[in-house]
C-alpha positions as CSV (number, residue, x, y, z in Angstrom):
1,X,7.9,10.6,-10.0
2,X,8.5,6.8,-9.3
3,X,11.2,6.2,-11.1
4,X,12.8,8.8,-9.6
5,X,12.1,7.4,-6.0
6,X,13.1,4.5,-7.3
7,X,16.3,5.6,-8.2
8,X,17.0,8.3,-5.6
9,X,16.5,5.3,-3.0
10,X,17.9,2.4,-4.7
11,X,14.1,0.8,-4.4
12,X,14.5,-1.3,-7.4
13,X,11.0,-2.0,-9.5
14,X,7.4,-1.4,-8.8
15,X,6.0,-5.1,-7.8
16,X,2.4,-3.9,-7.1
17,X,-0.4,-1.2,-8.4
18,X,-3.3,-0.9,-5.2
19,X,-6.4,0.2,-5.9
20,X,-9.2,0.8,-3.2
21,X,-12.7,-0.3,-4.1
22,X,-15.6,0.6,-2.1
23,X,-17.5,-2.6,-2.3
24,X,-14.7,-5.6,-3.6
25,X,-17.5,-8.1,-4.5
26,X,-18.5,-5.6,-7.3
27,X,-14.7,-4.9,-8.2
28,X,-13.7,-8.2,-8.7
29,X,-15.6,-9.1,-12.6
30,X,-14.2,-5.5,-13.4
31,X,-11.0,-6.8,-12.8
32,X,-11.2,-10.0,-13.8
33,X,-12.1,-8.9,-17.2
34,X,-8.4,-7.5,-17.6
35,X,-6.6,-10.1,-15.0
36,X,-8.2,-13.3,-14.8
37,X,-8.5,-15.1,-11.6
38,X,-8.0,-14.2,-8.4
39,X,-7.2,-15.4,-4.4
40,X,-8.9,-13.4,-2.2
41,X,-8.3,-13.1,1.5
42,X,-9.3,-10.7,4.7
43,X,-6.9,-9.4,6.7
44,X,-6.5,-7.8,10.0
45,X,-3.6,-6.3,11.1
46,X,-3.5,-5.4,14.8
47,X,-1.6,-2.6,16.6
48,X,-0.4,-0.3,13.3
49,X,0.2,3.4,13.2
50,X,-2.0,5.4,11.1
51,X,-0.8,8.7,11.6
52,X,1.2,8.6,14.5
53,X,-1.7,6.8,16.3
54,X,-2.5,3.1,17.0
55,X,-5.0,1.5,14.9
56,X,-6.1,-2.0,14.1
57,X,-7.8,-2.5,10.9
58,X,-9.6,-5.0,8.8
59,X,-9.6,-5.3,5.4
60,X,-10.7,-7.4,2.5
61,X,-8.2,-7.9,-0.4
62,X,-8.3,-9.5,-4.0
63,X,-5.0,-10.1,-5.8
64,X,-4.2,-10.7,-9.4
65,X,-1.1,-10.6,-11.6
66,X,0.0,-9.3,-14.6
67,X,3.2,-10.6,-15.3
68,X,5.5,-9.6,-12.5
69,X,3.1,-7.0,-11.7
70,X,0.5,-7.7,-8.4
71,X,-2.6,-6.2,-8.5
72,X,-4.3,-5.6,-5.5
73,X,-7.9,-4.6,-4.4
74,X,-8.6,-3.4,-1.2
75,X,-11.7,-2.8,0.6
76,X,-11.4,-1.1,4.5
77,X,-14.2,-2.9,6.5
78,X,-13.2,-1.2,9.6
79,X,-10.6,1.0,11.8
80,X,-8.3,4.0,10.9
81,X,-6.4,3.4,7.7
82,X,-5.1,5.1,4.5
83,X,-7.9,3.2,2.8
84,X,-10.4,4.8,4.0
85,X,-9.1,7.9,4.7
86,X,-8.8,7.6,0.4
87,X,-12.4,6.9,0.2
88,X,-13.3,9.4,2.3
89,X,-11.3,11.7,0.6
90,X,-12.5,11.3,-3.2
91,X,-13.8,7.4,-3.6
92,X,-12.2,4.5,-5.2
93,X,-9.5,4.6,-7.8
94,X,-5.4,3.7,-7.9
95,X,-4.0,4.2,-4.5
96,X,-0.5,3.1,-4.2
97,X,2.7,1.3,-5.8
98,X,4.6,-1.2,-3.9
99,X,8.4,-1.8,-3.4
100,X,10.1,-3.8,-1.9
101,X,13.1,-3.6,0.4
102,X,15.3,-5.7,2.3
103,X,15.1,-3.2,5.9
104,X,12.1,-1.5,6.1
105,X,13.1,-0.2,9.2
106,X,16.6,1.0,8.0
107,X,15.3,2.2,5.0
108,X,12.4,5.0,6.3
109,X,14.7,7.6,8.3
110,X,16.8,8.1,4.7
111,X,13.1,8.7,2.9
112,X,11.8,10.8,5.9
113,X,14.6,13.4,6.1
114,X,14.1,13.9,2.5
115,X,10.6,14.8,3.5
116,X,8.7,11.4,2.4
117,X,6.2,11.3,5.7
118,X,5.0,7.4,6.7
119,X,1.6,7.6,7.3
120,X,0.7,3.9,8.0
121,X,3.3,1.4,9.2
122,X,2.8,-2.3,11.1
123,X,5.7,-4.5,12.3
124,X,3.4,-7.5,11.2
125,X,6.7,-10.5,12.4
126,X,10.1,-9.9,13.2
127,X,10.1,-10.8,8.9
128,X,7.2,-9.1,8.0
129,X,6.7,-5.5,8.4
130,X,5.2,-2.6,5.5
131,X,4.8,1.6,5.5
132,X,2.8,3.8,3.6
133,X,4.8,7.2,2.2
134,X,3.5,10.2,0.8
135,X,5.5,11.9,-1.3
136,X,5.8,15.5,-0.5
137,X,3.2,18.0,-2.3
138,X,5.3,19.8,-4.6
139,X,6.7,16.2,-6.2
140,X,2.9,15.1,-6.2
141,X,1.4,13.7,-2.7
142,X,1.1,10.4,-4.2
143,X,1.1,7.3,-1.9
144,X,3.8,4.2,-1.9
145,X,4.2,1.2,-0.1
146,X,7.7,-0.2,1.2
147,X,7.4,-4.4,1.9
148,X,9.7,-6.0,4.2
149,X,9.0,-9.7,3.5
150,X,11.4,-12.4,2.5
């Protein structure tokens, strides 16, 4: 299935696996076992759309790397996200792979009229903006991330 986003949408490579963790002081030895060290941070990001609403969440996050591959963790402390909407939904496990694009916002009303719905998306700066896709059920319903950063 990613490849062919990737290639249907000229996306280029995956540059990072999410997974959501419930508690992300107990996930971090798990990973750390398979990845080494980590930099941690918390994060909120004010004024997103989760599902055509407005939301502002909070999160805390752990990345790693494995070669050119990110590996984040990410544990929703509070408001209306995908991340908890995945815990809600089934518990902790992989959640998402990452691309990244040169214009987000140029880039989302190709993947939506091929029926790709943005669930989550945040302007963050002028440079800085992400959206969450799911892929339409018959191709899987998995999740993706588009990042907007230079």
């Amino acid at each position: 299935m990613t490849a062919d986003i990737a290639t249907r949408f000229d996306l280029g490579d995956v540059d990072q696996i999410g997974y959501v963790v419930s508690d992300i002081e107990q996930a971090i030895p798990r990973f750390a076992q398979l990845f080494g060290e980590c930099t941690r941070m918390d994060s909120t990001a004010a004024d997103t759309v989760f599902r055509g609403k407005k939301s502002d969440v909070t999160l805390k996050l752990a990345f790693f790397r494995s070669g050119p591959i990110e590996i984040e963790l990410i544990e929703p402390v509070s408001g209306a996200g995908p991340h908890q909407e995945f815990l809600d939904n089934g518990g902790e496990g992989t959640h998402h792979v990452r691309f990244r694009v040169t214009d987000l916002d140029a880039k989302l009303p190709e993947l939506n009229a091929a029926g790709y719905e943005t669930v989550w998306y945040s302007r963050f700066t002028p440079e800085i903006a992400w959206a969450y896709l799911e892929t339409p059920r018959p191709e899987g319903g998995g999740v993706f991330e588009l990042l907007e950063m230079p």
